[in-house]
KOLVOVO-948776 format. One record per residue: residue in one letter; x, y negated, z of N, C-alpha, C, O in turn. Coordinates in steps of 0.001 Angstrom, whole numbers, plus 500000, padded with zeros to 6 digits. Each point is the difference from the previous one (the first is absolute). Example, Ala and Ser with C-alpha at 12.3 -4.5 7.8 and 13.67 -1.06 7.14 Angstrom:
REM residues 2
A513190505690507800499110498810500000500900498800500000501036500019500665 S498614498931498615500820498810500060499230498910500730500509498892500169 
***
This chain:
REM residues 421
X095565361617691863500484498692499571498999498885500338500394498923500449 X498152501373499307499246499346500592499823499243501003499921498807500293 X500008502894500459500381499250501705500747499178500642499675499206500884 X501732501074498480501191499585500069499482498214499275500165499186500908 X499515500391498313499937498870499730499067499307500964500294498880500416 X498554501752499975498993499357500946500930499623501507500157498986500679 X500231502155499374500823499383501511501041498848499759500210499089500801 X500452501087497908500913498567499905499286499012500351500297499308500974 X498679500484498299498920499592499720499273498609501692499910498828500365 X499834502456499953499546499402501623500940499794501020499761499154500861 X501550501676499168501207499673500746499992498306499881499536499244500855 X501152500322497753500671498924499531498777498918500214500132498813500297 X498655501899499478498546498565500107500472499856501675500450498909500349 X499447502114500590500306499768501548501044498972500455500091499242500965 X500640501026497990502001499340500275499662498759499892500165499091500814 X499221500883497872499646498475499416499079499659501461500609499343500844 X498289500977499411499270499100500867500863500020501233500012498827500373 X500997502166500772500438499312501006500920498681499500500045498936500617 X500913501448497735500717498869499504499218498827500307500590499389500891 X498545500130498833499311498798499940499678499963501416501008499521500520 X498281500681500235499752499776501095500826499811500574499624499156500813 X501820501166499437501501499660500233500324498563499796500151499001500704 X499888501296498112500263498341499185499222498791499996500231498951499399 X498425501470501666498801499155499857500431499552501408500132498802500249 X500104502224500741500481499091501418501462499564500158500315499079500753 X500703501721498398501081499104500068500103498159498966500731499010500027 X498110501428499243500178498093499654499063499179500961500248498868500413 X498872501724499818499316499202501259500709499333501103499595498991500578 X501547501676499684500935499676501047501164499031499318500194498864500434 X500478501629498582500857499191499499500159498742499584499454499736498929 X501347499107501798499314498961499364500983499747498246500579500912499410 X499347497738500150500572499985498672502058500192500286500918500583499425 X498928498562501743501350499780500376500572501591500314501214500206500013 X497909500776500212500575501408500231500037500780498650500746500977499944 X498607498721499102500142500725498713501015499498499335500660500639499180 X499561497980501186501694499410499451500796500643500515500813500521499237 X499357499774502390500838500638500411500355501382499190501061500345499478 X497605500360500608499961501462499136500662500225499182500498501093499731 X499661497626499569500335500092498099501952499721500052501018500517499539 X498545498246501408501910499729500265500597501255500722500821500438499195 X499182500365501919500876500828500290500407500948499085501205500253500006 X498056500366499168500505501405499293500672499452498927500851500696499447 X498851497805500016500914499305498832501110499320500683500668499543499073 X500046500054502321500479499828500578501008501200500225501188499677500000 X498587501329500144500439501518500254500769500236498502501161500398499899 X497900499254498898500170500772499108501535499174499197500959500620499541 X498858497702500489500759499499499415501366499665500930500915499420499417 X499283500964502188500806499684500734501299501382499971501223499887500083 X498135501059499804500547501366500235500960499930498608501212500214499958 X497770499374498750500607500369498843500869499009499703500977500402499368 X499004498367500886500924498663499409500469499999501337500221498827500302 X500116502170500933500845499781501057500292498705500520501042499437500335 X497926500292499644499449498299500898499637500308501263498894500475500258 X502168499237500784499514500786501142498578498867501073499159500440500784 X501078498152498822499445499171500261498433500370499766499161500031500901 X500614500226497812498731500577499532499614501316501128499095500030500834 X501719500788498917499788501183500956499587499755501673499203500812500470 X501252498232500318499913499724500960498906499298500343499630499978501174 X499329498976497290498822499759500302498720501042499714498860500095500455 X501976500680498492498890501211500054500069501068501430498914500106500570 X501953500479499890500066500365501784498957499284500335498832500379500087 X501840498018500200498715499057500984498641499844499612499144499733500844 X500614500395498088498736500232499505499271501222500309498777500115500070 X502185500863500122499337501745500260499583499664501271498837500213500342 X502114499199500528499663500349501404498913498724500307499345500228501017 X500465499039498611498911498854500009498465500879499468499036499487500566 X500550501688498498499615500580499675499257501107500985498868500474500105 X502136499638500412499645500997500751499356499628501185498970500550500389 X501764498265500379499512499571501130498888499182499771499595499493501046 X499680500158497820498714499457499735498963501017500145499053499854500773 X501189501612498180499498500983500047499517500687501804498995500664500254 X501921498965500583500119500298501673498780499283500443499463500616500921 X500005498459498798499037499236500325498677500533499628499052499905500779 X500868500527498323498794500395499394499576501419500516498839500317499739 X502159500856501164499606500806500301499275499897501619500328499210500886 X498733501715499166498868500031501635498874499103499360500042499273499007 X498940501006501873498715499660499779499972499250501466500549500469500997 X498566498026498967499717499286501006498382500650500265499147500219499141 X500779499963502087499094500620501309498484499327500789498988500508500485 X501725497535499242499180499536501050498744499423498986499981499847498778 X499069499922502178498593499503499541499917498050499918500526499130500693 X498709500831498316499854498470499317498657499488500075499080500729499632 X500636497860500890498973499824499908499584498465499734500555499115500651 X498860500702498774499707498710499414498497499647500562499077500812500065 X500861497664500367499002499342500642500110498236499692501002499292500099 X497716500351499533499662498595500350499152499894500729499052500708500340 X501349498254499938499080498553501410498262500337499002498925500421500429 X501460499198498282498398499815499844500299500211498764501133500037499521 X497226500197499594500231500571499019499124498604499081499919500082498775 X499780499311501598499590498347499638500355498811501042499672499813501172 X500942499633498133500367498679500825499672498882498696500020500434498848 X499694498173501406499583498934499797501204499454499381500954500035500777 X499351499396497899500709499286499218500963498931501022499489498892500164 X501762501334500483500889499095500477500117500540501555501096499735500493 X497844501086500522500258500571501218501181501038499784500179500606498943 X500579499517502162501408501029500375499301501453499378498781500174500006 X501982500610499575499521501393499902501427500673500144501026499439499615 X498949501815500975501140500896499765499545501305500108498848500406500155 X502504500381499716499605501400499478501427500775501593500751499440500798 X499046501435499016501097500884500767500141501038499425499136500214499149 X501935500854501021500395501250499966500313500355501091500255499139500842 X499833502399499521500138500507501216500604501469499320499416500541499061 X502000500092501634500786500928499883500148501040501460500696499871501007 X498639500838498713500216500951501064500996501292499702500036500423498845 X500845500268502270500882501096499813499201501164500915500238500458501118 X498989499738498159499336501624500758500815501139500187499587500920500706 X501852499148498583500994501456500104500629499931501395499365499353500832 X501532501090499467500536500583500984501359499580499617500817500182500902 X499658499305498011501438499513499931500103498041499264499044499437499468 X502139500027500707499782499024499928500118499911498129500424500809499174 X499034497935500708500022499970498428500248498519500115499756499098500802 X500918501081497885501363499036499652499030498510499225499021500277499307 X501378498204500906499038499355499483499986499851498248500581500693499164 X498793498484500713499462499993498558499802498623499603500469499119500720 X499041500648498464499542498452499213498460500615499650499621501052499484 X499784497927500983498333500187499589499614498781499465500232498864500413 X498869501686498175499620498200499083498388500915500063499479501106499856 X500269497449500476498535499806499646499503498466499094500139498797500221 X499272501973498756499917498966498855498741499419500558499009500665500302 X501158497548499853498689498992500512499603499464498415500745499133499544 X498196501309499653499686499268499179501479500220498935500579501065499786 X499872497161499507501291500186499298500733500201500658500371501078499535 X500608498650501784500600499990500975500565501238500514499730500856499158 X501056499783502008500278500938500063500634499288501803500490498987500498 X499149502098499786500471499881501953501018501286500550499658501122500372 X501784498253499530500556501460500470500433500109501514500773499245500591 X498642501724499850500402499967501187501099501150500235500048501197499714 X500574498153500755501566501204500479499474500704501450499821499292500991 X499931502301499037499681500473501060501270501016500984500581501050499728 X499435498609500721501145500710500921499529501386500713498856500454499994 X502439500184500702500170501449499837498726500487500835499726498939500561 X499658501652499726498973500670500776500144501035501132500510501032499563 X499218499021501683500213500990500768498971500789499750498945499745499418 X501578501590501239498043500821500132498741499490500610499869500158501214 X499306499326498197498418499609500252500115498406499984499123499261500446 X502172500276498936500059498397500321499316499602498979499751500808499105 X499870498061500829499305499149499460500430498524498585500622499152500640 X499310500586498554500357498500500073498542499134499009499004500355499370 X501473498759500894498617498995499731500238498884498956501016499410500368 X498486500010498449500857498598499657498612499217499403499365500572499114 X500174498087501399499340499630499880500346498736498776500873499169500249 X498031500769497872500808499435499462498551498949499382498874500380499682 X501796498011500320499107499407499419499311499959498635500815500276499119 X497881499458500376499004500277498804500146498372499595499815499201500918 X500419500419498113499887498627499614498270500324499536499385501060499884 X500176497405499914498031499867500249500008498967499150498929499395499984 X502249500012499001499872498285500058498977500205498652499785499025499280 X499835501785500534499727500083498786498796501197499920500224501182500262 X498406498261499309498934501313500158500330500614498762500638499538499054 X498773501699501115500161501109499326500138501706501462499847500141501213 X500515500730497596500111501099500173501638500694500431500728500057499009 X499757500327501962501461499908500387500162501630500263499317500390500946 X501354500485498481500329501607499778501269499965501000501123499553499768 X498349501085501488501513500082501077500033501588499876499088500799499789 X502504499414500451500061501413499666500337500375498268500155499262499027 X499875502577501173500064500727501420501421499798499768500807499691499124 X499089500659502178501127500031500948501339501486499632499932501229499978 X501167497732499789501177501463499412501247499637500500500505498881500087 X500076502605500344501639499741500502500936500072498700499797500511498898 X501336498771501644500942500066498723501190500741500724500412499685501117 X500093501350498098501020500297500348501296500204498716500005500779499047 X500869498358501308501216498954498941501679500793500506500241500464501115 X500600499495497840500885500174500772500772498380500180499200499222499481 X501983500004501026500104499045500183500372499227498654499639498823499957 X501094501738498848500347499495498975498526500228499125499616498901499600 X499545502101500030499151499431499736499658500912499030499011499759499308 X501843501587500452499782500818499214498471500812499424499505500269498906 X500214499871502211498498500775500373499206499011500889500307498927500519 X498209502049499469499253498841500802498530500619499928499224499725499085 X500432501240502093499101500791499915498779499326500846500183499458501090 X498853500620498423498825499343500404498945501210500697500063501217499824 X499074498098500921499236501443500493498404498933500930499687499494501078 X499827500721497576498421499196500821499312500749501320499946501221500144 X499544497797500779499652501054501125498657499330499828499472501112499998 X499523498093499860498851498850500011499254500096498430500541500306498937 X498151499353501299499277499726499210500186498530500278500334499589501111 X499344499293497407499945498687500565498524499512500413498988500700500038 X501104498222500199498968499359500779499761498703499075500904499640499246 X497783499603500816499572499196499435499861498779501119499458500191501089 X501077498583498519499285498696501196499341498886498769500548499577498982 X497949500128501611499616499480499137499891498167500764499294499571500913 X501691499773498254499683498567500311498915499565499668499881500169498786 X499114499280501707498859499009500059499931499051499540500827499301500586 X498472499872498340500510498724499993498892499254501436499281500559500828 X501078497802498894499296499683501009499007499244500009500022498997499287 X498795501310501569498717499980499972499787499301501403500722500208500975 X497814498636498993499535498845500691498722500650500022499547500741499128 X499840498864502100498486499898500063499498498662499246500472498879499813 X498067501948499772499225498932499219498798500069500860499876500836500895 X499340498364498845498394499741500116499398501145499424500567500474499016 X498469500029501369499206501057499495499414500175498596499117499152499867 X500966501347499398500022499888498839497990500542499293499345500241498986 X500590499656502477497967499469499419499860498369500273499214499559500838 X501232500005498740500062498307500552500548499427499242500998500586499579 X498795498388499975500483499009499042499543500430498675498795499828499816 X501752500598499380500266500700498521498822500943499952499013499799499293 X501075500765501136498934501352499888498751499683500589499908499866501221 X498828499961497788498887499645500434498569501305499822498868499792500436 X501445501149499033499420501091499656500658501053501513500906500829499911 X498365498831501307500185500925501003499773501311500290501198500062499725 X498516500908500517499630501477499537498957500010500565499831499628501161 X499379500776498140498315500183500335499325498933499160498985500236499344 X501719498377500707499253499157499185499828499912498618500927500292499244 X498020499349500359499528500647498942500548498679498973500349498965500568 X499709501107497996500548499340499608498934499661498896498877500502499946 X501774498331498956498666499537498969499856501362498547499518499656498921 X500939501717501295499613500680498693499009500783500592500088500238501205 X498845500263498043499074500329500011499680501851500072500331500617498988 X499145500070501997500158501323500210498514500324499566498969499338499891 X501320501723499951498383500640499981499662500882501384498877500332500378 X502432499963500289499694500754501107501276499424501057501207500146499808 X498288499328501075500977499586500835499370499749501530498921500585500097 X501401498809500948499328499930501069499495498284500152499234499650500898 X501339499373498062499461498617500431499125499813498989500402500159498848 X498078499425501438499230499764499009499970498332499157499982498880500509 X500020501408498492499891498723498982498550499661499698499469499030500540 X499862501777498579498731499527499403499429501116499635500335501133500347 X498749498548498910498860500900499270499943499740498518500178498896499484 X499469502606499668500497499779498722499045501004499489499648500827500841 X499866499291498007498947501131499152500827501127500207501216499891500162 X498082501362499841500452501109499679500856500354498361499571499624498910 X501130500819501215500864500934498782500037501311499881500209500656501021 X499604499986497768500331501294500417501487500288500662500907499200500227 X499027502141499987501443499256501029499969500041501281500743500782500593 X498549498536499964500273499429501300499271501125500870499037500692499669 X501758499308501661499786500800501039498275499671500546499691498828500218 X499558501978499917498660500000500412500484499677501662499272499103500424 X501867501414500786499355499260500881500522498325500177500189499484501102 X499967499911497778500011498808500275498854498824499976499901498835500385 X499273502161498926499026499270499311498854499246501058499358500810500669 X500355497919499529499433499351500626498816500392499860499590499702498878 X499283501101502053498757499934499731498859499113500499498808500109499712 X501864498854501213498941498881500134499817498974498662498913499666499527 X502122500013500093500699499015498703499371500934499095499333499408499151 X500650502049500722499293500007498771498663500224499703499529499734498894 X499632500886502303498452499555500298499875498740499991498929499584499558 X502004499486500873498858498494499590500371499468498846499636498833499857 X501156501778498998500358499526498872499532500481498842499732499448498932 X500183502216501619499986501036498598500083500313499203499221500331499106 X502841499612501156500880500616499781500938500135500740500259499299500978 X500682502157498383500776500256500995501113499357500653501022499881499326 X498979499802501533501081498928500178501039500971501059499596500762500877 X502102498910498688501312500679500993500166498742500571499595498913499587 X501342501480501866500989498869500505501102500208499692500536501105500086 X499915498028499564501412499236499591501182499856500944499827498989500681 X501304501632499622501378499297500682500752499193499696500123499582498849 X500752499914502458501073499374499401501059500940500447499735500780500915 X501189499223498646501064501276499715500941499504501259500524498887499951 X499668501989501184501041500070501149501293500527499724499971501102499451 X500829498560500710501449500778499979500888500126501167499820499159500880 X500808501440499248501357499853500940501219499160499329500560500268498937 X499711498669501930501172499307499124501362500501499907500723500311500947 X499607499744497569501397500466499647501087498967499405499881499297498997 X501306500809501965500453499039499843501589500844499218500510501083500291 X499822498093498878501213500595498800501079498919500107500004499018499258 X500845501185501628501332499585500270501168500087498299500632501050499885 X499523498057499164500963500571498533501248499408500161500076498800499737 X500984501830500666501728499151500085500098500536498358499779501075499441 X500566497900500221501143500051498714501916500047500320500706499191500603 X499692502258498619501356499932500456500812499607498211501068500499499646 X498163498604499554501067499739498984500952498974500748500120499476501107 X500397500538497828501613499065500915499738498764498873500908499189499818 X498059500714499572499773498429499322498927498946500506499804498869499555 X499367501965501778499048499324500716500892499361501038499313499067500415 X501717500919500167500940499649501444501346499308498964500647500406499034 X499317498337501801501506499870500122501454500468500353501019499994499310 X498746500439502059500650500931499725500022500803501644499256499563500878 X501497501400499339499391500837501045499312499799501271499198500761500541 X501415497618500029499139499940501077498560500021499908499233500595500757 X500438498599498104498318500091499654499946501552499686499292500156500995 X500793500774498644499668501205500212499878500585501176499145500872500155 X501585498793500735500358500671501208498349499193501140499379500670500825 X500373498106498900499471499198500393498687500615499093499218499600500862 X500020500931498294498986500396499762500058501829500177499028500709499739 X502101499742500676499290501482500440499844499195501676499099500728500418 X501066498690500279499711500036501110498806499528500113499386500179501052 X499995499060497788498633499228500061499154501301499484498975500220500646 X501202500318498702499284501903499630499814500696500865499058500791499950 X501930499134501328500069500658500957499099499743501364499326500702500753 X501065497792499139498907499734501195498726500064499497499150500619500640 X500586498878498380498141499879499542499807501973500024499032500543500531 X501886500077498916499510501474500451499614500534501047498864500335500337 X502432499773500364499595500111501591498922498901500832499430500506500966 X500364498564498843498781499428500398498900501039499594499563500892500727 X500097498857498089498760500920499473500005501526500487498945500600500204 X501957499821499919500177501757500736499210499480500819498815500070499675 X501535499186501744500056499654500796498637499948500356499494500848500735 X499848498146498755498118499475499896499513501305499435498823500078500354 X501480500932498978499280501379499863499193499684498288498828499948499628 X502205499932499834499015499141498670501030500859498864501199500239499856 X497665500008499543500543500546497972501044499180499602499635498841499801 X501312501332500052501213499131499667500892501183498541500058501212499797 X500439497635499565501219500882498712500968499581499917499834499369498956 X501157500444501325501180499593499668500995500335499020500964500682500348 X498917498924498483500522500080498633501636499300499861500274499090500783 X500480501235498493500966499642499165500016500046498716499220500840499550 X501558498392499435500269500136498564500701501361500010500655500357500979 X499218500337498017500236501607499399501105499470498941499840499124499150 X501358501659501132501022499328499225499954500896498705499440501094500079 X501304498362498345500076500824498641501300500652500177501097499553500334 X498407501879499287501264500855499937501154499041499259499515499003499465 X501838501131500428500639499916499182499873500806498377499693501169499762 X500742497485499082499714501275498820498423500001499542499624500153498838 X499701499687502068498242500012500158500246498805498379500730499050499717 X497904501936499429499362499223498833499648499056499949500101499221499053 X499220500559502319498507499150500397500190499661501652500492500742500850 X499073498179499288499523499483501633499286500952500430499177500476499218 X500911499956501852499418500738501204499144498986500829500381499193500848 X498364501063498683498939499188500868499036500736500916498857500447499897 X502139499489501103499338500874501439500287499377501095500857499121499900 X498725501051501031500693499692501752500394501310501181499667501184499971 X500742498446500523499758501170501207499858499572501404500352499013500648 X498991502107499598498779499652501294501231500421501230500721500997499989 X499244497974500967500730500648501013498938500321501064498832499612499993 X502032501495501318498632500450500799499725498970500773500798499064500050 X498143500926500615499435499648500773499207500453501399499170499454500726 X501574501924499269499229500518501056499965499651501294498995499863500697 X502497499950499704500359498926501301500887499170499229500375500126498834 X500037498521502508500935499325499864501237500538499607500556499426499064 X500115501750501545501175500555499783500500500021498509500917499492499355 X497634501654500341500312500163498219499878498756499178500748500010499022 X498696499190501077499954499087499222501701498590500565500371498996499393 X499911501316501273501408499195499973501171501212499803501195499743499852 X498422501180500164501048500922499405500125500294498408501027500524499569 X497751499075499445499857499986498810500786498879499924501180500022499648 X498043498735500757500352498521499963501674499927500042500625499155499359 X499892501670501334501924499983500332500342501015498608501195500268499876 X498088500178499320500932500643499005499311499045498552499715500768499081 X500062498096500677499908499310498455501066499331499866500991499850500715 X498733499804498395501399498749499985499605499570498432499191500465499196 X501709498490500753499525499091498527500600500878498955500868500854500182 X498213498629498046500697500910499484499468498970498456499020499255499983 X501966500996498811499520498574498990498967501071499175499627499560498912 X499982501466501370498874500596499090499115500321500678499382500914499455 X500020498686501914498870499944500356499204499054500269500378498881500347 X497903501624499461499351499092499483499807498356500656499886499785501207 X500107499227497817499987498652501043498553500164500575499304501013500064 X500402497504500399498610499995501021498359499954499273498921500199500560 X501290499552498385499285499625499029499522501826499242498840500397500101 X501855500154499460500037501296499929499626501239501217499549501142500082 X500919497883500663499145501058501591498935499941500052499200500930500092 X500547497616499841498219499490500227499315500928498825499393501011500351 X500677498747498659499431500834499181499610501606500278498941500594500196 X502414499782499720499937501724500451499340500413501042499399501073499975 X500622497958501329499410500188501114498184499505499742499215500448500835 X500418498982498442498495499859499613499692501321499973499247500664500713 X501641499709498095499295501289498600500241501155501450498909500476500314 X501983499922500378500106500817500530499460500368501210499978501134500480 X499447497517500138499793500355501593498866499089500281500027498788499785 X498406502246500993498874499853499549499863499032501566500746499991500979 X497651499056498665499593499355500924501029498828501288499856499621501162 X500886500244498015500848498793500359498993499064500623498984499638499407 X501447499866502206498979498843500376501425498657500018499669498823499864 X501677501508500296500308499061499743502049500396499644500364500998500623 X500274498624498895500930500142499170501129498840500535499739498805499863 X501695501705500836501063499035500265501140500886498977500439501142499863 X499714497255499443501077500598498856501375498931500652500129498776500029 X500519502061500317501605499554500623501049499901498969500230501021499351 X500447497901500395501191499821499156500444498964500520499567499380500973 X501749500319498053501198499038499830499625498812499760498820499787499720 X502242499043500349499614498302499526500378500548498410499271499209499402 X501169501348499852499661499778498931499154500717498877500415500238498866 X498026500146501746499167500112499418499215498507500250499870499201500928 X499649500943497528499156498689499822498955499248500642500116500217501206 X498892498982498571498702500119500450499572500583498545499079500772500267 X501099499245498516499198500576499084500100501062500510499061500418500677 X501701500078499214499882501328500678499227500835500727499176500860499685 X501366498607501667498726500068501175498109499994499442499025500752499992 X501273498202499709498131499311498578500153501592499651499343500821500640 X501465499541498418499499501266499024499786501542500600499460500993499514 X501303498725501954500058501449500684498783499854500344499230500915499709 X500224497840501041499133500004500880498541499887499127499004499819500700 X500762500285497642499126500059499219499618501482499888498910500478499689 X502218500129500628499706501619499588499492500694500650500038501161499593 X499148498584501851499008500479500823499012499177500551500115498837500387 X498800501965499606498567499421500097499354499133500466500212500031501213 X498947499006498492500186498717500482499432500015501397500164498958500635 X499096502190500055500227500373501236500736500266500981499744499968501204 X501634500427497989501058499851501090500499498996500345500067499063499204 X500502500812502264501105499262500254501160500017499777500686500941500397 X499935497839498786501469500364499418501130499088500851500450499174499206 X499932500733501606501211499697500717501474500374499583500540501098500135 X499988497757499332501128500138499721501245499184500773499937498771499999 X501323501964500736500456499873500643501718500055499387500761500781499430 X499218497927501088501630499310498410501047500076501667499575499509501046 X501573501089498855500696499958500991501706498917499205500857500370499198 X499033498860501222501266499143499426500199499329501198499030499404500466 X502256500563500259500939499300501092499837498493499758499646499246500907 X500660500275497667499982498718500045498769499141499971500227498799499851 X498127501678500296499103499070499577499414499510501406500213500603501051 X498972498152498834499234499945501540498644501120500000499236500148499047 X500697500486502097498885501026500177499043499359499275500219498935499423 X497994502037500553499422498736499275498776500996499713500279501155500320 X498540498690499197498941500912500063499310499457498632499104499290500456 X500804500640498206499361499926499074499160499849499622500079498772500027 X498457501513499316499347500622499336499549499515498793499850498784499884 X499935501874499299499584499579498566498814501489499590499823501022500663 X499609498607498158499135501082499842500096501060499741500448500369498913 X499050500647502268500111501454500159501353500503500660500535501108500051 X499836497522500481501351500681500406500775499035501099500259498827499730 X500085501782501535500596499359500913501481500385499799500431501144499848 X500202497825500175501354500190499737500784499591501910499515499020500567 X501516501725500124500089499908501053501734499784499671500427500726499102 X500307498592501380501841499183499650500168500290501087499128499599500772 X501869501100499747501033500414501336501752499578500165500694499665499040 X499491500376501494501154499334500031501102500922501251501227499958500084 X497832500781500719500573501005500743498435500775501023498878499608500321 X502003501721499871498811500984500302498893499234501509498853500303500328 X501927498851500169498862499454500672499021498511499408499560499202500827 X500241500635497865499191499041499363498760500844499465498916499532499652 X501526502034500353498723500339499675499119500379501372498788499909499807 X501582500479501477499402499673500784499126498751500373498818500031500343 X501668499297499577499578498132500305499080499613498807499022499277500191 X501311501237498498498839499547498732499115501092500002498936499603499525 X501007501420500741498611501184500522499419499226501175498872499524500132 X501945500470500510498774499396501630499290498883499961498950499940500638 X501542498888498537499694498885499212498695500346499483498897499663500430 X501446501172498429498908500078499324498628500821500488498891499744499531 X501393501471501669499090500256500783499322498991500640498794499812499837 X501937499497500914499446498876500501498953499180499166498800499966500274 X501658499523498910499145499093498962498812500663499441499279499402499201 
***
């Protein structure tokens, strides 16, 4: 009896799992309009036969045979090979981009055409492919809209196979998708050891080292201090021990901070108009071979207790990565304004020689004043206001150069300006 129950047991668990797996690819296929069908024929059948409604009876028939010949579609397996390709896998905010597919028939018999969608981003591209001979080919070349930077998901690539009313509708991915990353757009600047940045690398600056390579002065011994510094002419004619003194050298680091709250900008063009000003001062600095950071505001979870006071670092290793980070931010009303960057970016990120904090026309000048208080009065604080409507214009007040743009070529012309001068 045992036994006898164990085998029910695993029979019926078996039944059950091909059941489902059955029922898992026949709804995959079915669309809603075919489960209506499903439901109307056998109640069509049931109430026509019995209340001898022959009218009824004659749409349940047409319904069977509509049934069936949907079902006709869905049987055979398609043969040929799929392949998905773009022109490029970065293109520049507003240049042409497109994508293609390519259908080859490697069998030996002809195969019947199909409908092929390839999803662009929100969008969808169907191309109707026709019948195939043996080893023929077909090709369909389809445009990428660019008007807009960001990140664009083409693909993958899938045939549909429908019957004409619409019953079924079997899908069959052949492609992994593909990524195109829009760029925003980026201007040459002036070199970014020039103008602004006066702490050059190697040059030594006014804090005081005990061990460095530029000498300052002479000072008594401490315990402490390294014996080979110790001056022994200075301290035979004094007698005492006397060290030399540095002035402290650095390599200059320069900290690029975009703010993406949506209460620093009016409204998107000034956003769009300060990632491109992030972008070029980045890639400049790649460029000259210089310590560079390029920060954003760190947005608050939703639900979050508390403000999230962080940033995040985008790369910098080449140009590429850093406009491929730059193409995936976007504004957001819980991340941090500019004033809150400046801060976080003090506490967080060491030896700052000089600091461009990028935002909207509607951050303040208090503002600006309070960001630009929150790092050391050694740095350089450059702040860079992108608003369409003001006249360009170059600032300064204490501890802080304020730079007004009006479009991505004013910050060219007010950098070279100010190199110049």
């Amino acid at each position: 009896m045992a036994d006898a129950i164990v085998s029910v047991v695993r029979v019926s668990r078996d039944m059950g799992g091909v059941l489902r797996a059955w029922l898992s690819k026949v709804s995959s296929v079915v669309t809603p309009l075919g489960w209506a069908m499903l439901a109307i024929v056998p109640l069509a059948f049931a109430l026509g036969y019995s209340l001898g409604w022959m009218e009824l009876v004659v749409v349940a028939w047409a319904g069977l045979v509509l049934l069936i010949v949907a079902s006709v579609y869905l049987v055979g397996r398609s043969s040929f090979t799929v392949s998905l390709g773009t022109a490029h896998s970065r293109v520049l905010v507003g240049e042409p981009a497109s994508g293609s597919v390519t259908i080859a028939n490697p069998t030996r018999h002809r195969i019947l055409g199909a409908t092929v969608e390839v999803p662009v981003g929100s969008a969808l591209a169907a191309v109707a492919m026709p019948s195939l001979a043996r080893g023929a080919e077909f090709s369909h070349e389809f445009a990428v809209p660019t008007g807009r930077r960001g990140v664009i998901q083409i693909g993958p690539v899938r045939t549909i196979r429908a019957d004409p009313i619409g019953l079924v509708r079997r899908e069959i991915i052949w492609t992994e998708s593909q990524d195109l990353y829009i760029h925003p757009r980026t201007i040459g600047v002036p070199s970014t050891t020039t103008g602004f940045i006066r702490d050059l690398e190697g040059n030594p600056t006014r804090q005081i080292s005990n061990s460095d390579v530029s000498f300052h002065a002479l000072r008594e011994y401490v315990p402490g201090d390294e014996r080979r510094y110790i001056h022994w002419k200075s301290t035979a004619r004094t007698g005492r021990y006397m060290v030399r003194q540095f002035e402290e050298t650095r390599r200059s680091h320069l900290v690029i901070a975009l703010s993406l709250a949506s209460s620093d900008y009016a409204h998107e063009d000034e956003f769009e108009l300060a990632v491109s000003v992030a972008g070029s001062l980045g890639v400049r600095a790649i460029k000259d071979a210089r310590a560079v950071s390029v920060v954003v505001s760190e947005k608050t979870p939703d639900f979050a207790k508390r403000k999230v006071f962080a940033v995040s670092q985008l790369s910098t290793l080449t140009r590429s990565r850093l406009l491929d980070d730059l193409s995936l931010i976007d504004l957001d009303e819980s991340a941090l304004n500019v004033r809150d960057v400046a801060r976080v970016v003090s506490e967080q990120v060491a030896g700052i020689s000089v600091a461009f904090l990028v935002c909207g026309s509607k951050t303040t000048p208090n503002e600006l004043r309070a960001a630009s208080a929150s790092f050391p009065v050694d740095v350089e604080v450059v702040a860079i206001v992108c608003d369409p409507e003001v006249v360009p214009g170059l600032r300064r007040v204490a501890g802080l150069s304020v730079l007004s743009i009006g479009y991505l070529q004013d910050l060219q012309k007010s950098l070279a300006r100010s190199a110049a001068a």
